[in-house]
N, C-alpha and C positions, 0 to 999 in steps of 0.2 A: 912075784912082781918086784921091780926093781926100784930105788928110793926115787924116780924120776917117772915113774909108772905112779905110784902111792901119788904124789905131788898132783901129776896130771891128772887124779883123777880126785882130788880135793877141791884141784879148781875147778874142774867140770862139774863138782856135785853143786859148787857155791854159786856158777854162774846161774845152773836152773835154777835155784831152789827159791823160794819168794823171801822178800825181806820187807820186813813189814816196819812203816814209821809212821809217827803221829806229829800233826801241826794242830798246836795251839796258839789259838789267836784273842787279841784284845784291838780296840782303836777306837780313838776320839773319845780319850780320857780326858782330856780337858783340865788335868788337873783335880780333877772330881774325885778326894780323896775318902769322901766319908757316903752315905747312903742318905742322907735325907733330901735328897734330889729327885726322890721316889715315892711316890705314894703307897707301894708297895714293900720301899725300905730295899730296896735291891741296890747292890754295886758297896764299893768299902773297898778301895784298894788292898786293906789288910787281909778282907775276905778271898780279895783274887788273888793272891798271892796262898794262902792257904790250899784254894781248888787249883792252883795249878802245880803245886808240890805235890798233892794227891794224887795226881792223875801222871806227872812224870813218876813217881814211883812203881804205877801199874807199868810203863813201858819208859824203858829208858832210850832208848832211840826218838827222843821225844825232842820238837823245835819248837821254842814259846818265841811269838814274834808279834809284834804291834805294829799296826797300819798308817801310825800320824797323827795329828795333833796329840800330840801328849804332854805339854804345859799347859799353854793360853786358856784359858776361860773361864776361872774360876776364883773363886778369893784368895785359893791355897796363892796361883802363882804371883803375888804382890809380897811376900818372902824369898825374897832372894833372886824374886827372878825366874823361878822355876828346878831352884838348887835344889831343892826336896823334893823334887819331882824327880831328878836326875838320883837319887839315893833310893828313892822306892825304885825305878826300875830297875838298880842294881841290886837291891835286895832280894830282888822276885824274880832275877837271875835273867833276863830275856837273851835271846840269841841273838836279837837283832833287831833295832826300831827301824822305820822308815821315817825321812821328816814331811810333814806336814804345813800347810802353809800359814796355821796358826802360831808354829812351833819359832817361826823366822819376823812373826809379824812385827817385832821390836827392833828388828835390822841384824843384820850381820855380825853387826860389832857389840850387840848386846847376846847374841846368840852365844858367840866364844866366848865374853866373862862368863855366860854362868856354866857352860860347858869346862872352862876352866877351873871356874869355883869350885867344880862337885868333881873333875878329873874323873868327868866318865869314860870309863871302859868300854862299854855295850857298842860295836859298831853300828852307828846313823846312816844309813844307805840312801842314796839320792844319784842316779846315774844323769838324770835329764839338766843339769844344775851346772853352767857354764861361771869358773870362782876365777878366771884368770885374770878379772879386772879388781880384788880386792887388795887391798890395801897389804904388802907383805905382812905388816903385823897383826891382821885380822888372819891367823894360822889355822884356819877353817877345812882346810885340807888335813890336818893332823885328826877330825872328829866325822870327816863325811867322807865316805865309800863309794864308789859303784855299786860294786857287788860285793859278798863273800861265798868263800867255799868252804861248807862244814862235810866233815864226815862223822855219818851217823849212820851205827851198824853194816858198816863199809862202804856203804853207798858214797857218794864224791854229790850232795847238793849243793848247785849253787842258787843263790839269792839274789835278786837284782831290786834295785830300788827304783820307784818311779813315784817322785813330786808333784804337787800339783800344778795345774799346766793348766790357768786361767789367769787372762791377760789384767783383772781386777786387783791381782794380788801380787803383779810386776816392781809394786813402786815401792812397796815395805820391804822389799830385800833387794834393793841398787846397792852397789853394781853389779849383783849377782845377776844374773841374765837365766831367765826357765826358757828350758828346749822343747822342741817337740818330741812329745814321748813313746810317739810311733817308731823315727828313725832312728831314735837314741835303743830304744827295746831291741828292734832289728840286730842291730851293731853288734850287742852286749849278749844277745842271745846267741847271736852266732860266737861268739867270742869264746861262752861257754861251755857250749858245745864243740867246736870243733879245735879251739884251743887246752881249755882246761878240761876236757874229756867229762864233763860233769854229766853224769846214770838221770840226774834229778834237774828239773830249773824251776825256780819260783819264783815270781815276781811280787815282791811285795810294793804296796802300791797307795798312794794317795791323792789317784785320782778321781773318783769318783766313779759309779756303778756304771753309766752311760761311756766314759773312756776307758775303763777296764773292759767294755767289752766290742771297745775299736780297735785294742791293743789284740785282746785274742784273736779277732777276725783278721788283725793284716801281718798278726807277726807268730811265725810258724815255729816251732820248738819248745813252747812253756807249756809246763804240766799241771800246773795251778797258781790260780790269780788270789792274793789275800789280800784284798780293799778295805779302801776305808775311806772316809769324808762326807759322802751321801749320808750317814747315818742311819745307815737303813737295816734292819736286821732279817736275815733270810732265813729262817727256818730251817729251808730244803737249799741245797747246793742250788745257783745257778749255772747256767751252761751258756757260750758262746764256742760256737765251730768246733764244739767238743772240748773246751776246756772249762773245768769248773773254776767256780767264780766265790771266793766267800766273804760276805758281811755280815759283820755280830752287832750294829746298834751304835749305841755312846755310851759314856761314862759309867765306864765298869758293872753295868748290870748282869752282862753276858758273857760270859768267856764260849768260844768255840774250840770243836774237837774235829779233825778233821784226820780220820784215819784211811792209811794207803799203804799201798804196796808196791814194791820193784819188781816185775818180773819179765825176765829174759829181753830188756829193755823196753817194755812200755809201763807207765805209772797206771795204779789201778786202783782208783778211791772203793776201799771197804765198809767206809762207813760216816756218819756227819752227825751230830748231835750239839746243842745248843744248851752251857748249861746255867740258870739264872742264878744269881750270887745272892743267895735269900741271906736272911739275919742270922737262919742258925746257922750258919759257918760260924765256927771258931775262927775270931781275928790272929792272924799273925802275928807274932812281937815283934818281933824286928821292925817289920815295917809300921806296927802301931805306935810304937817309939819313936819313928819319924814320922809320923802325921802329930802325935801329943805336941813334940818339940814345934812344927807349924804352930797350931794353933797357938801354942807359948806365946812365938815369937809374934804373933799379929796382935792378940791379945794386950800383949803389952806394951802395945803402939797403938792398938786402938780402941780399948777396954771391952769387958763380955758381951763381944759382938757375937758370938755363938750363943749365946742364952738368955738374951736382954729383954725380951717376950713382950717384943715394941708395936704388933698387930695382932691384932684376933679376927679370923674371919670363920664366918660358919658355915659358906658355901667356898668351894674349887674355883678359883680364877686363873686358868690360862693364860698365854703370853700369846704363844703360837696357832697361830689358826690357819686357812688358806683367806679367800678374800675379804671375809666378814670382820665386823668388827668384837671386838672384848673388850670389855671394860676394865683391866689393864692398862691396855694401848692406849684408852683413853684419857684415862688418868695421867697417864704420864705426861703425852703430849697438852696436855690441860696445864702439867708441875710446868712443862720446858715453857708456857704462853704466858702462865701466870709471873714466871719467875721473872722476866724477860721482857713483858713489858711489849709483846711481839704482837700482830697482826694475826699471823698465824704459825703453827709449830709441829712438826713432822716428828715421827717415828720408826727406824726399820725394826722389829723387832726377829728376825729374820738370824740372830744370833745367840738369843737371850739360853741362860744354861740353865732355866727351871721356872715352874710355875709357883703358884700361891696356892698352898692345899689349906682345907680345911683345921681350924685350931691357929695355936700358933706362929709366928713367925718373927724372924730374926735379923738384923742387921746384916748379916752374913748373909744371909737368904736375899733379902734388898738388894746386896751386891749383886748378887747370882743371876736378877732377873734380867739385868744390862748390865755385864762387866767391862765389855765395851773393851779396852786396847789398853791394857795395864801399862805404863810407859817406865819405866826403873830409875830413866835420867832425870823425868821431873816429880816421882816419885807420884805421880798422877794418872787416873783414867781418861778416858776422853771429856773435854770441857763441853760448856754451851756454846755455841756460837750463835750470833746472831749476823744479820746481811738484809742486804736491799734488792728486790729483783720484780719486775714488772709481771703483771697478770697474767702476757701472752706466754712468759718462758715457765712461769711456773706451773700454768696449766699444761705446756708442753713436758714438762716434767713431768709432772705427774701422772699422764698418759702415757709416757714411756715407759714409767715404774708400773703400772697395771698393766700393760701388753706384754711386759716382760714374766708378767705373774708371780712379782713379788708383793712383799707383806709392805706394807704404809698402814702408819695409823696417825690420825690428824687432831688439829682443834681448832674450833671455831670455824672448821672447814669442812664442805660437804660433797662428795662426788656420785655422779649417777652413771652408772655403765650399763652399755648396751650389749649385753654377752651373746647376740646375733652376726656377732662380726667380729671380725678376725683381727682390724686394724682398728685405729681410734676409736677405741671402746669406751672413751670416755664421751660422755655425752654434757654432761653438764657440770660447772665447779663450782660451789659458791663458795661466799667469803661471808660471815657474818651476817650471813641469812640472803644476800644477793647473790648475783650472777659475778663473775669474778671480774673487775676491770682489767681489758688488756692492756692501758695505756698506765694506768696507776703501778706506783712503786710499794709495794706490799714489804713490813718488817718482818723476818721470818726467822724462826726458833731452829735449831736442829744442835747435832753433835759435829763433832770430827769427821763423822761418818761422810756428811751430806759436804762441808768441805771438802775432802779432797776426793768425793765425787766432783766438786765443780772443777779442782786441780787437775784430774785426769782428763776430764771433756774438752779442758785447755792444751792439753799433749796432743790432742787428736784437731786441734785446731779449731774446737765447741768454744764459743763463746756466748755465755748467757746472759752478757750485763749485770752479772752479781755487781752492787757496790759497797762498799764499806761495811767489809768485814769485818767484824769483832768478836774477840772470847773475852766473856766475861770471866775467863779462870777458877769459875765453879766447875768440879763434876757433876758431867750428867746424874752419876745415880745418886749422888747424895739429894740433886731437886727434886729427881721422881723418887726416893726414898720417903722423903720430907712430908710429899704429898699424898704419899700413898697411904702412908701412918697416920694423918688427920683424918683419914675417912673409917678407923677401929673405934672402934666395933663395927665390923662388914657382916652383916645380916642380912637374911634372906627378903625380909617385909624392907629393907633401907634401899635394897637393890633399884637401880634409877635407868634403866633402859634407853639408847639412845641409838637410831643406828646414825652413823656418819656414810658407809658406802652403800648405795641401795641400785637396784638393777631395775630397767625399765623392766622385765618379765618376771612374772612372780618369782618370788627368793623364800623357799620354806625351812625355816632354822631352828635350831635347841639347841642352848648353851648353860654349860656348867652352872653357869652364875645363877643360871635361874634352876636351878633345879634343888631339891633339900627334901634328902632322906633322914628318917625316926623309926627305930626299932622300939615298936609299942610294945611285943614281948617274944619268945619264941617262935611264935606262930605268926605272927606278921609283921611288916615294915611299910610303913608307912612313905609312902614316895608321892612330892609338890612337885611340879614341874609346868613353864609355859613352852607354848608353842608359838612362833612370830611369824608372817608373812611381809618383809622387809622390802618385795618388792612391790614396783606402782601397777602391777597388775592384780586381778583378783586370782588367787588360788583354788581351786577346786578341786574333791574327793579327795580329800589327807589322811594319809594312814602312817598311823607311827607300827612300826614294830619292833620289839622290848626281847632283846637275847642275852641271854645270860652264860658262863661258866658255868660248866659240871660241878668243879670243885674249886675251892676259895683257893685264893692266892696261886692261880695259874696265868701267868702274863703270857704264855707263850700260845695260847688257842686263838686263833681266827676267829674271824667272824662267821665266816662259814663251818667252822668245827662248833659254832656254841651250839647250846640244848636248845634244840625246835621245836621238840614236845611240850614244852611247856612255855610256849612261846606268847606274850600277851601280844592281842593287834590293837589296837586302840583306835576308833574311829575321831577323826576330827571334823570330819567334813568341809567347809567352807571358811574362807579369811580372805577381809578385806584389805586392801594396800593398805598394810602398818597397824594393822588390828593382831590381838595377840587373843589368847585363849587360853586358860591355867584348870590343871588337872591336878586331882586328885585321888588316890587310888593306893588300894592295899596290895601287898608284894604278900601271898602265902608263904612261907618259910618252914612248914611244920617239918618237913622231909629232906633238910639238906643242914648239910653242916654247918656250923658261924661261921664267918669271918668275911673277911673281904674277899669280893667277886666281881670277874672286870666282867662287863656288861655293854653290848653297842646299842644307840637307840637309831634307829635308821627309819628314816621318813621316805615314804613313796616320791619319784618325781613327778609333780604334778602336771597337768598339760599346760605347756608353755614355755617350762622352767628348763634351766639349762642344767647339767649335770656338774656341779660341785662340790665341794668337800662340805659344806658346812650345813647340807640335811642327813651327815653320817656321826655319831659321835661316840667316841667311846671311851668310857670311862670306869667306874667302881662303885659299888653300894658295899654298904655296910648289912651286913642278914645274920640276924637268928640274935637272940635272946643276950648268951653270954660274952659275943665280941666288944 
């Protein structure tokens, strides 16, 4: 055979033969450098960085890429800007970020200082992202891509980027202009394909699970979707029109693996695995020496705000719930009424980067719960505002914000909805124990937030008669900080129950705060808990049922994977509008390991009741003797 013989049939072996690569993914790190964000202690930048050097050593055809937001949201990024943020991802080597609408929310011209600052290397991908109106010196084209092309194990993939693409978060990156990422995807896929010859296309993506997968259904050529924003962690690969779909969560708990193959031109996922970033990972040095150097620098601008042990609480207090209330939410919007001197005083907690666990907690932690919109230029989070606006618009608000089925949490304020209907589910609002006047001009509390919510309803030609607006140039979280630390010691007997949103059809709820487990010794745990009917109708045949984990410190089992067999039902039977009921009851433990095990407590829907998030909950006990 002749050397042109040999040749042709090197490439005919290479063309069959499979070629196998892996994606590793992270997204909606938030800045979230360290792991006490977790009740489980999961996530630690240094830690991901450590499982993803491990796992590129098994297969070096390996692409580490992140889905977006990876500054905004956390105390880290008020150093620098997010400049430490731009040093670990260079450290932990990524292939490729995607931006995020967190990542921009400081503007344009703050995004390239600190882009400049740190002279990151890692290509920023963003195809949907129209920059031709920015100011020449704002050189934001030297840091953001379309796409790229890697080769890995000869294969030719290319990468595309797609932003998020909701018209809320238009006005924090003017004159940047977001595209639609349907026709943008189209363009840039074909582009890939028929131009750059690319075997492979990935989209990486920051737009959410719902548009990743309007993106698969109209735009033909992508072999895999790697999302992020939703915050939603999949388990199992999703699918639209045959292309898989992957989300790992938030803030570094989870890195995924997502292994595939090239063959004879179609991609062929081999394999999907999800893996949690526990404590015993060994931290990385490199990047642990850039998280120390943070906390240095914040530290000493704002003293042992990482270890000042400024609250103690003995029960779990949430932030985030679906419609119901937490005492949280309530406290705060109580800081923003009391501070303020207001009428009334609003909450979205709809961003917050962490709860209040049990034991301890921290300044930093205060931060965390509403970090709200770090700003560099005035070296400030979002302030208080206060304003003037009449009964009929803020009732109309506020019925917009519940049919929208976002989170609000209130004070001195009370709303009844009627979950039989699909539109004005708001039934009644009171103010200070009345029905709310239409005609009366009400003071009212809120952040930045709820500003340039009325800012944008004014682009669109909304006018709601806000008048006289003012900030009083406090931080939001330093009030609800303030207020939250007057109420430590947070004990279970101090807990003060109050709902503010209640549903004409019975409402059957268990929440954190009321609940307070004791491991009396190996062999039992002692678990308090009430049960509430929030709503004005009567409840009837209530059954709790108590599922538990196989084995401690598994975050990753469903509710429908936990142990059945030994499943407790609890009968409650009967509650009246806004009567509650408290249990008590031993957990056997003689037969399972220590430690902490997440656990769902899920309440039957009772007749009447509409199906919502707040008679499912799930959480952790503590079991067995030596935890």
């Amino acid at each position: 055979m002749g050397a042109l013989g040999v040749v042709l049939l090197f490439f005919s072996f290479f063309a069959s033969a499979e070629v196998n690569f892996t994606v590793l993914q992270t997204s909606d790190l938030h800045s979230h450098y360290t792991n006490t964000d977790s009740p489980f202690q999961l996530g630690g930048l240094a830690r991901v960085a450590t499982k993803i050097k491990e796992l590129k050593s098994i297969n070096e055809n390996t692409l580490v890429l992140d889905a977006g937001d990876f500054t905004e949201g956390s105390i880290f990024f008020v150093d620098r800007a997010g400049v430490a943020t731009y040093q670990i991802m260079e450290a932990i080597g990524y292939d490729s970020i995607v931006l995020g609408n967190h990542d921009w929310l400081v503007g344009p011209q703050e995004l390239y200082k600190s882009l400049e600052a740190s002279q990151f290397s890692i290509p920023i991908l963003s195809a949907n992202l129209d920059l031709s109106k920015l100011d020449p010196k704002v050189e934001l084209q030297k840091y953001l891509k379309p796409y790229i092309i890697k080769n890995v194990g000869g294969l030719k993939i290319g990468i595309l980027g797609l932003s998020t693409f909701q018209f809320i978060f238009d006005s924090f990156f003017l004159p940047v202009k977001l595209l639609d990422p349907v026709h943008i995807a189209k363009k840039y896929v074909e582009q890939l394909r028929d131009v750059e010859k690319c075997n492979v296309v990935i989209v990486l993506s920051h737009l959410g699970y719902e548009a990743d997968r309007a993106v698969a259904k109209n735009v033909k050529g992508i072999d895999l979707i790697v999302g992020g924003h939703s915050h939603l962690l999949f388990k199992n690969l999703a699918y639209e029109s045959g292309v898989p779909i992957s989300h790992v969560g938030k803030w570094g708990h989870y890195l995924g693996e997502i292994n595939l193959a090239f063959d004879k031109s179609k991609v062929l996922v081999k394999g999907h695995k999800i893996h949690e970033i526990k404590p015993q990972i060994q931290e990385d040095h490199a990047v642990g020496a850039i998280i120390s150097g943070a906390i240095f620098n914040i530290e000493k601008k704002w003293g042992k705000i990482f270890s000042d042990k400024i609250l103690f609480s003995q029960v779990d207090l949430p932030v985030k719930d679906y419609r119901s209330d937490n005492l949280i939410g309530h406290w705060v919007a109580d800081g923003y009424r009391e501070f303020t001197k207001s009428d009334i005083a609003f909450e979205n907690p709809s961003y917050a980067s962490r709860d209040i666990f049990k034991g301890y907690t921290h300044t930093a932690d205060l931060f965390n719960i509403f970090p709200h919109i770090y700003n560099p230029q005035t070296d400030r989070a979002w302030t208080l505002k206060t304003f003037l606006i009449s009964g009929l618009y803020t009732k109309l608000l506020v019925s917009g914000i519940f049919r929208a089925g976002l989170y609000l949490k209130m004070s001195n304020a009370r709303a009844v909805l009627d979950l039989s209907k699909t539109v004005n589910q708001l039934q009644l609002l009171e103010v200070n124990g009345s029905p709310i006047d239409p005609q009366r001009m009400y003071k009212v509390a809120g952040t930045d937030g709820i500003a340039e919510a009325i800012e944008f309803l004014k682009l669109y030609g909304i006018d709601i008669g806000v008048a006289q607006m003012q900030d009083t140039n406090v931080e939001a979280w330093r009030v609800a900080a303030n207020y939250i630390q007057s109420k430590s010691p947070i004990t279970y007997n101090k807990i003060n129950w109050e709902a503010r949103v209640r549903t004409l059809q019975p409402d059957v709820v268990i929440r954190p705060e009321e609940m307070l487990s004791r491991v009396i010794n190996k062999d039992i745990t002692e678990l308090k808990f009430k049960v509430r009917n929030t709503g004005f109708e009567q409840a009837r045949n209530i059954e709790l049922k108590v599922l538990r984990a196989k084995k401690p410190f598994d975050t990753l089992i469903s509710r429908d994977e936990k142990l059945l067999e030994d499943t407790e039902i609890i009968k409650i039977g009967s509650l009246d509008s806004g009567a509650f009921k408290e249990f008590n009851f031993n957990i056997n433990t003689k037969d399972i390991l220590p430690g902490r095990y997440t656990v769902s407590f899920i309440l039957n829907k009772v007749e009447g009741e509409f199906e919502i998030e707040n008679n499912k909950l799930d959480t952790y006990l503590d079991l067995g003797e030596s935890f």
